[in-house]
C-alpha positions, 0 to 999 in steps of 0.5 A: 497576811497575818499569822495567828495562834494559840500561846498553848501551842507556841510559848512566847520564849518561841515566839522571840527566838523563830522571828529572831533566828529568821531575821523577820521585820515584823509586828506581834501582838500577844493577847492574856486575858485583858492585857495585849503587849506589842512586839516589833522585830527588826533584822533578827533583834526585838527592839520595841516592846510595850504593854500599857505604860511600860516600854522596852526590856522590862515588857519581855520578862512580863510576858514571858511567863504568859501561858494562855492567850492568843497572838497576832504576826503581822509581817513587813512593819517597823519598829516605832521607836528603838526600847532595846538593844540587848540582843534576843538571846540575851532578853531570853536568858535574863528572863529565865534568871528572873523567873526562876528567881520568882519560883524559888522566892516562892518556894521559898515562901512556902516551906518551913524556917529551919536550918536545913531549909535556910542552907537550901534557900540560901544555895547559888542557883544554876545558872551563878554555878555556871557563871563561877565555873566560867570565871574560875577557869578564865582565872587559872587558865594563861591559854583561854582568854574567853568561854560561853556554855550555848544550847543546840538552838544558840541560846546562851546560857551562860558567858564570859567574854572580854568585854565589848568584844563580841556579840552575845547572839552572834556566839551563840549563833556561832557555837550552834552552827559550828557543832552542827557542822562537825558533828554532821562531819563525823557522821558523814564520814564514818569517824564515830561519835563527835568529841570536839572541833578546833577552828584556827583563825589568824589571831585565834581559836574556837574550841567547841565541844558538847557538854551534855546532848543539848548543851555545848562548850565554846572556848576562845584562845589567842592564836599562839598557845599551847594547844593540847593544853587548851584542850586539857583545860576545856575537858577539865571544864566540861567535867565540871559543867556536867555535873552543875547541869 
């Protein structure tokens, strides 16, 4: 049986993420005004989009922005072709990039051309804050070897990672579910507020720690370094994380 609803009561970017988080195979259909994009899910992954001629990641950051219209969820039907294979999380963030990019070209557009508007025109966006913050500290530190700053809900907003290492969705995952975990922990236990956790594996470790109440830190070691160090880097780091976000 197929699931319907209303945009105004669940955005596309939610859409994307629940099917996704719950590993659905299914087909979606999204209605604005005369236009109808299709979505087909496999396993926790988009892999097929379309919206009249135009196929794959480039339908996602479309409908993104879509407020009104109406969707269709039908259940049990397979992709048709495989358009992409970047992982769900990863769509999501590209596309909120891409949006704020339009929103600021367009404030842009509309503000007068002085010297104080040039230099705010001109100002990094949040979201290459948090990317430089990420790459400096990887630069200067010899004990972390990677970092991801994740949402409660194990959106990735920003990552730095060795390459073709780890999946961006499976941090993302990863992070939510370990603060979770922890802080459920500490409450439970009567340990006060969480502050950090410390996962040690045999070739290395996770540090997860909050950035703000909806925003966490995840760093990755090796497995022989100087821990307490490890953790002064990542305070450092959050500090200046706070005040980017």
């Amino acid at each position: 049986m197929a699931m319907q609803g209303n945009l105004q009561d669940m955005a596309v970017a939610d859409l994307i993420q629940h099917n996704c988080q719950d590993r659905k195979t299914a087909r979606l259909i999204i209605e604005h005004n005369d236009q109808q994009a299709t979505l087909f899910f496999n396993e926790g992954s988009v892999q097929h989009a379309a919206l009249g001629d135009t196929r794959g990641e480039e339908v996602i950051y479309r409908i993104l922005n879509w407020q009104e219209g109406r969707f269709i969820l039908e259940m049990g039907l397979e992709p048709p072709a495989v358009t992409i294979t970047r992982s769900w999380s990863g769509l999501l963030l590209e596309g909120a990039k891409r949006l704020d990019e339009e929103t600021q070209l367009s404030t842009i557009d509309s503000i007068p051309l002085n010297q104080e508007n040039v230099t705010m025109a001109t100002r990094k966006k949040k979201s290459e804050l948090l990317a430089d913050a990420l790459a400096e500290m990887l630069a200067d530190s010899s004990d972390i070897e990677g970092s991801a700053i994740i949402g409660l809900d194990g959106l990735v907003y920003s990552i730095n990672v060795p390459v073709g290492k780890l999946d961006e969705g499976l941090i993302g995952a990863a992070g939510a579910a370990l603060v979770g975990l922890s802080k459920r922990s500490v409450e439970q236990m009567e340990r006060g507020d969480f502050n950090q956790t410390l996962v040690q594996g045999s070739k290395g470790n996770l540090i997860v720690t909050f950035i703000d109440d909806q925003t966490l830190l995840l760093g990755l070691t090796a497995a022989n370094v100087n821990i307490g160090m490890a953790f002064s880097e990542t305070r450092a780091l959050v500090a200046k994380l706070q005040g980017i976000l």
